[in-house]
N, C-alpha and C positions, 0 to 999 in steps of 0.2 A: 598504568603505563610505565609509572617509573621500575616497578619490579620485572615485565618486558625488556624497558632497555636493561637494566641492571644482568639480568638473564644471558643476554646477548651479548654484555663485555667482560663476562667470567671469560677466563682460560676452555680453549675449544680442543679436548684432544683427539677427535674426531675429523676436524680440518685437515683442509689443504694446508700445509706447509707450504710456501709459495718462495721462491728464492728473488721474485723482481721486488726491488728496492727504487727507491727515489730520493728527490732533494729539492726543497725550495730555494725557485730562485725569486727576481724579482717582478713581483706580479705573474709568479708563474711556478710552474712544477715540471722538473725532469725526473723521466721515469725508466731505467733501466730493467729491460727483460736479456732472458736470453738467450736472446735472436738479434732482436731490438730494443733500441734507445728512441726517444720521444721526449720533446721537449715542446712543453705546450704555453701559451703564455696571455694573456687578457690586453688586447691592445688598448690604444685612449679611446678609440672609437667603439669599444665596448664589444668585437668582437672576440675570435679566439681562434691564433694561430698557434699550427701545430707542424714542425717539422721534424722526419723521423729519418734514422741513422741505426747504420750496422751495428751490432755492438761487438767491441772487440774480440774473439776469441782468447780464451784464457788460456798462456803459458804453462807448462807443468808446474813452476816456481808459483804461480799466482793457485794451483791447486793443492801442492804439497803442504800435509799438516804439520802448523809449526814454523813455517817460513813463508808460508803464505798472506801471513798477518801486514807484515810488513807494506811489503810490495804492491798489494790489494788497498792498505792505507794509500800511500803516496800515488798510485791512480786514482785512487777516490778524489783526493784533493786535488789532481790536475784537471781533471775532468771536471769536479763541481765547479770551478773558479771559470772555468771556458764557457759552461752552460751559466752562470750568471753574469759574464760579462757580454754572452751572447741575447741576455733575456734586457739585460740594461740598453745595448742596442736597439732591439726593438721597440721599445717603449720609449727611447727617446731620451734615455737618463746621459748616454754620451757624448748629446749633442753642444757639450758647453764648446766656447769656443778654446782651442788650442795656446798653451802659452807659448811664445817665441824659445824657450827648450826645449818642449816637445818638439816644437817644426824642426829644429836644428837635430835632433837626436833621431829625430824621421826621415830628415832627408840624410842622413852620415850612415845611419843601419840599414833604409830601405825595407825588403822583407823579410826583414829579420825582427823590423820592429819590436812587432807585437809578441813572438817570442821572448824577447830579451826583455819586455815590460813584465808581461808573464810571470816568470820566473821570477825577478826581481820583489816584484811583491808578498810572492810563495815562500821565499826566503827570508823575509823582512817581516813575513807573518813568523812562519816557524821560528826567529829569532824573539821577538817578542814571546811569544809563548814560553821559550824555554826560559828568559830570562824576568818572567814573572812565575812560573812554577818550575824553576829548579835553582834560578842566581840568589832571586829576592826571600825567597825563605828560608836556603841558606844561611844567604848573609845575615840576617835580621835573625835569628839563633845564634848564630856565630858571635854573635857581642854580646848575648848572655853566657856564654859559654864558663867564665868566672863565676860566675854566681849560681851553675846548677854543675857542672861536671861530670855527671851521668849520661852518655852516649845514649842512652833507652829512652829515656827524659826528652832529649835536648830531638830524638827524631818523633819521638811523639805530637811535639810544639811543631816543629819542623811542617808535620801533615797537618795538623789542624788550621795552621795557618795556608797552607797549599790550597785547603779546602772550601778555608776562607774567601780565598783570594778569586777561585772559580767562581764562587755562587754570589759575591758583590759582583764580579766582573757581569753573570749572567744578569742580574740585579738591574744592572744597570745598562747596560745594553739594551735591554727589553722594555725600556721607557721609551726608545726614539722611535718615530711613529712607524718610516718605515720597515722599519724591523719590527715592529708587532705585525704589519700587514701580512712580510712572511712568517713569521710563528703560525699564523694564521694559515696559511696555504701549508704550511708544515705539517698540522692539525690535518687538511682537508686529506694529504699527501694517506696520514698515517691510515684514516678512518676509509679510504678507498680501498688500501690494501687488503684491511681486517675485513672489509666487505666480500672484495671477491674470494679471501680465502675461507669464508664463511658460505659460497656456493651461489649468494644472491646476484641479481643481476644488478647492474649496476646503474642503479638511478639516484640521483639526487635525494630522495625518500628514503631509499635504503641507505646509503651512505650515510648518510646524517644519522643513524640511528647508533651507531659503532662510537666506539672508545677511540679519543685522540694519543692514546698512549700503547706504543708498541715497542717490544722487545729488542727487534733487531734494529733500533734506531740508535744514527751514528751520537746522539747523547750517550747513551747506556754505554756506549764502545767507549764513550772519552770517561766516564763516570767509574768504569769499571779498569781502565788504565790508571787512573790515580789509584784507585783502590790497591790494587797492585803491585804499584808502585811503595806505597805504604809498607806493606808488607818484604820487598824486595830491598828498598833502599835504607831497611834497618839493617842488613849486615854490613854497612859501609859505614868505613871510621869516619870520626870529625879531627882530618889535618885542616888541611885548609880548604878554604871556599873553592879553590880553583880545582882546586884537586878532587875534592867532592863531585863539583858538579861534572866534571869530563868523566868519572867512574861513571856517573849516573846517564852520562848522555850515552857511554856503552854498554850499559844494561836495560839503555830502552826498546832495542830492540827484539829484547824477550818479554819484556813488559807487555807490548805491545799487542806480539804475534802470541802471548797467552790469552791477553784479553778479546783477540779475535776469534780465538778456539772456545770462551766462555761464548762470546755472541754466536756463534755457528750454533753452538750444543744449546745454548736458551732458544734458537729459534727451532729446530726441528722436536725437541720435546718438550713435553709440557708434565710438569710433575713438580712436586713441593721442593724440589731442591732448585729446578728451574727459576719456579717462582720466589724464588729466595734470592737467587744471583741476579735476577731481573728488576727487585724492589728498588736498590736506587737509583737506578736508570732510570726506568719509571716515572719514580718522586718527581726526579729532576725534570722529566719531560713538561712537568707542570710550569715551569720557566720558560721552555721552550718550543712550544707548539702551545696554543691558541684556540677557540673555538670557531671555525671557519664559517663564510658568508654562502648560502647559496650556488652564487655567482664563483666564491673560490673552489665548492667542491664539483661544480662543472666544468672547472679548468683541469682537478685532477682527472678526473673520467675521460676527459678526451688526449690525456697521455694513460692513463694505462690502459686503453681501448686498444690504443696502438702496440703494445708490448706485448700481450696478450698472443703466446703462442697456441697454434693450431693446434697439439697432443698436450694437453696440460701437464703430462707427466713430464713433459721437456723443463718446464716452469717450479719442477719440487726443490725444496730448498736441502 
């Protein structure tokens, strides 16, 4: 059995390449085709609701290589944060009561509300972000700066610490219960995909037999943007902190839309140099997907049942 499954989660270069992607939310999986979006989710009462949506049609800018990295990012993240605030909804996670700000900032915005919360958070996330992988390990080389004075040096410290900084953060993250539940459904998310692009039908049985670790998953994307970055942000001098990091916030977005031109080219072939650009993604997926329940990977099947276009050639990645 074990050299079967082992069999089955080699690299397939005979596969469908399949271009529908997904995301765990809370007690649930959205899954993006491209036609449709399904968002499926395990209520308390142990059923499984599934509602399914257009999916947007893609801008020239969202197809053009090289600038498409970008802008493909920043909808990814609008869109996942809607599908799991819409999954925490359902399951009753939003039902705390209201503090007398919020009532006061709901009734002054109206429907605008949830817009302007929205956002607010998306930006308060992305601030966080850059100012623990781009302020803090900066600065925290910047005060050895005296003591080593080699600019090659001082950005080598500079990434190992960056890299640090990711993998305690995943670390640690992935202790609190609900966030393993979704690691878990992230797992079930990846192991659906690698099924149907494997030809099988899609059962519970089959599912489960497939690898929780997939190429084009948005880890490898962030995995392979630090990488990157590494290699990008050694041509920038050490004046000062401040000045470092705005050079670096305007070279991320090449960083970026390269590291999405690596995951496009990892997912449609498969060859040793693929598998090469794919290993730390991978690794890291170990952190962040999970080995999923039963119960989880029948949540995924019943979003990518829905996605799942009529001409499968519609669906190549």
């Amino acid at each position: 059995m074990d050299d079967k499954k082992s069999e089955l989660n080699k690299p397939c270069a005979e596969c469908l390449k399949t271009s529908i992607g997904g995301q765990a939310v809370l007690e649930g999986i959205m899954m993006r085709g491209p036609k449709k979006t399904a968002l499926s989710v395990r209520m308390p009462d142990g059923s499984i609701k599934t509602e399914v949506y257009n999916t947007p049609e893609k801008t020239w800018y969202k197809k053009a290589p090289f600038i498409r990295g970008i802008f493909n990012f920043f909808e990814s993240m609008k869109e996942g944060y809607t599908y799991l605030m819409k999954s925490a909804e359902w399951t009753g996670e939003l039902e705390e009561e209201e503090s007398e700000f919020e009532k006061k900032l709901k009734a002054k915005l109206g429907d605008k509300f949830n817009a302007v919360f929205e956002g607010t958070i998306m930006v308060l996330a992305m601030a966080l972000a850059l100012g623990l992988f781009m302020f803090l390990p900066a600065f925290l080389v910047k005060q050895i700066q005296p003591f080593i004075g080699n600019g090659v040096v001082m950005t080598a410290i500079e990434s190992c610490l960056k890299l640090a900084i990711f993998f305690v953060y995943l670390l640690a993250v992935s202790q609190m219960d609900d966030i393993k539940r979704t690691f878990m459904y992230h797992g079930a998310e990846h192991k659906c995909i690698f099924c149907y692009e494997h030809g099988e039908e899609l059962t519970v049985e089959n599912v489960r037999k497939y690898t929780r670790f997939h190429p084009r998953c948005g880890t490898s994307f962030i995995v392979i943007v630090l990488l990157l970055s590494i290699l990008v942000f050694s041509f920038i001098g050490w004046g000062s902190v401040l000045t470092r990091v705005l050079i670096k916030l305007c070279c991320l977005p090449i960083t970026m839309s390269l590291a999405y031109e690596c995951i496009k080219f990892a997912g449609k072939h498969d060859n040793t140099f693929t598998r090469i650009l794919s290993a730390p993604g991978l690794w890291t997926q170990r952190l962040t997907t999970r080995e999923p329940s039963d119960e989880m990977i029948e949540v995924a099947i019943a979003a990518m049942k829905e996605v799942i276009p009529e001409n499968a050639e519609d669906a190549l990645y």
